[in-house]
C-alpha positions as CSV (number, residue, x, y, z in Angstrom):
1,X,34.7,121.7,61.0
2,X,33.5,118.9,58.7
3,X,35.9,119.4,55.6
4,X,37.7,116.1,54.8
5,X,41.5,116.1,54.5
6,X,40.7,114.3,50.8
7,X,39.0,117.9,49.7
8,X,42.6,120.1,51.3
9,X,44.7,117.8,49.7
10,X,43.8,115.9,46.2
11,X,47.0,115.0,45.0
12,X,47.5,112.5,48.0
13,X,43.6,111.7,48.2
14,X,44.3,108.0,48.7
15,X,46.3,108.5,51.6
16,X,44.1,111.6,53.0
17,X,40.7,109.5,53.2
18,X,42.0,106.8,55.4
19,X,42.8,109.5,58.5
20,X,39.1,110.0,58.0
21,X,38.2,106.0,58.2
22,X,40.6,105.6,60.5
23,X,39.7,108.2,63.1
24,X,35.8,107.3,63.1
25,X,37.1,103.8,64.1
26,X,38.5,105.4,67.3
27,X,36.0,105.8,70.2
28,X,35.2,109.2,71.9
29,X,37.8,110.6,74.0
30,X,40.1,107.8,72.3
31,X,44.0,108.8,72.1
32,X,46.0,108.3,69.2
33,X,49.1,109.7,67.3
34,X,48.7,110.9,64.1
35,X,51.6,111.5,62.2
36,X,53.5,112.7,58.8
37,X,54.9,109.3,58.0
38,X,51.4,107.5,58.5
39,X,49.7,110.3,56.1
40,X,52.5,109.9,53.5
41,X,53.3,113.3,53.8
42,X,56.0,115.9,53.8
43,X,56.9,117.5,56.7
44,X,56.2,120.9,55.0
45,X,52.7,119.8,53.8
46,X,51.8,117.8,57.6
47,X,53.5,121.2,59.3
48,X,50.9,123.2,57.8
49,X,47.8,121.0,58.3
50,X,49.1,119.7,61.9
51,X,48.8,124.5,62.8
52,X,45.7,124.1,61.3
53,X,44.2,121.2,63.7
54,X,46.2,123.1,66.4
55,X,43.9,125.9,65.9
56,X,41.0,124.7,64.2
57,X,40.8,120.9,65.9
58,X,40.9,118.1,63.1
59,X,38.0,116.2,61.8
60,X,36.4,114.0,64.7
61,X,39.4,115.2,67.1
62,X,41.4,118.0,69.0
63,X,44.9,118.2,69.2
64,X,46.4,117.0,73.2
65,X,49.7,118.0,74.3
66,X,52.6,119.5,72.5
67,X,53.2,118.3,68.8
68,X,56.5,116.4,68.3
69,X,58.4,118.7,66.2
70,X,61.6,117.5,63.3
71,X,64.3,120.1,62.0
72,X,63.9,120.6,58.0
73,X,66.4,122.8,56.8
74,X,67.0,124.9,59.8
75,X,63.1,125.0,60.3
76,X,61.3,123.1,63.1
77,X,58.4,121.2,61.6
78,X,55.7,119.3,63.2
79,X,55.9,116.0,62.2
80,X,53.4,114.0,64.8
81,X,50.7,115.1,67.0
82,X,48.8,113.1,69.8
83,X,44.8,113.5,69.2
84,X,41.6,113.0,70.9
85,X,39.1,111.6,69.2
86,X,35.7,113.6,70.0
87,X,31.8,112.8,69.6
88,X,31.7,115.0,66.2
89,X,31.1,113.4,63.1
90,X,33.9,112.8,60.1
C-alpha cells in the first residue's frame, strides 16, 4: 500500500511526512516504535490509523506484537505500536 500518511491526514501534513522520512531511514527488518506522541496526534486520530496498519501494514512496515493501548474516556485506544520495517518502498 503506497499512500503516504501526508495524503490521510492534511491538516497535520508537517508532522505526517516525517513517519515517511523517518521510516525509509530504517533498514529492512529494522524494529522501531512508532507512536501517537511522536506523530503529534490524538489518540482518537493514531487509534484509527494504528487498526489500519494492524490490517493493512503501514508504509515501508508491518505492525509486530501487540499495540500498547491508553484509556480515553472509558475507551482503550492505541497509542504506540512496535513496527518492522520491510523491503517495500515509501
Amino acid at each position: 500500500m503506497a499512500v503516504t500518511l501526508a495524503s490521510r491526514f492534511t491538516n497535520k501534513g508537517k508532522a505526517m511526512t516525517s513517519i515517511d522520512a523517518f521510516v525509509r531511514k530504517q533498514k529492512p527488518g529494522a524494529q522501531f516504535v512508532v507512536s501517537a506522541q511522536m506523530l503529534r496526534m490524538k489518540p482518537e486520530e493514531f487509534d484509527r490509523l494504528a487498526q489500519q496498519w494492524l490490517d493493512d501494514g503501514g508504509p515501508g512496515f508491518n505492525v509486530a506484537g501487540v499495540p500498547h493501548r491508553v484509556v480515553v474516556d472509558g475507551q482503550f485506544l492505541i497509542s504506540r505500536v512496535t513496527v518492522i520495517r520491510t523491503s517495500a518502498e515509501v
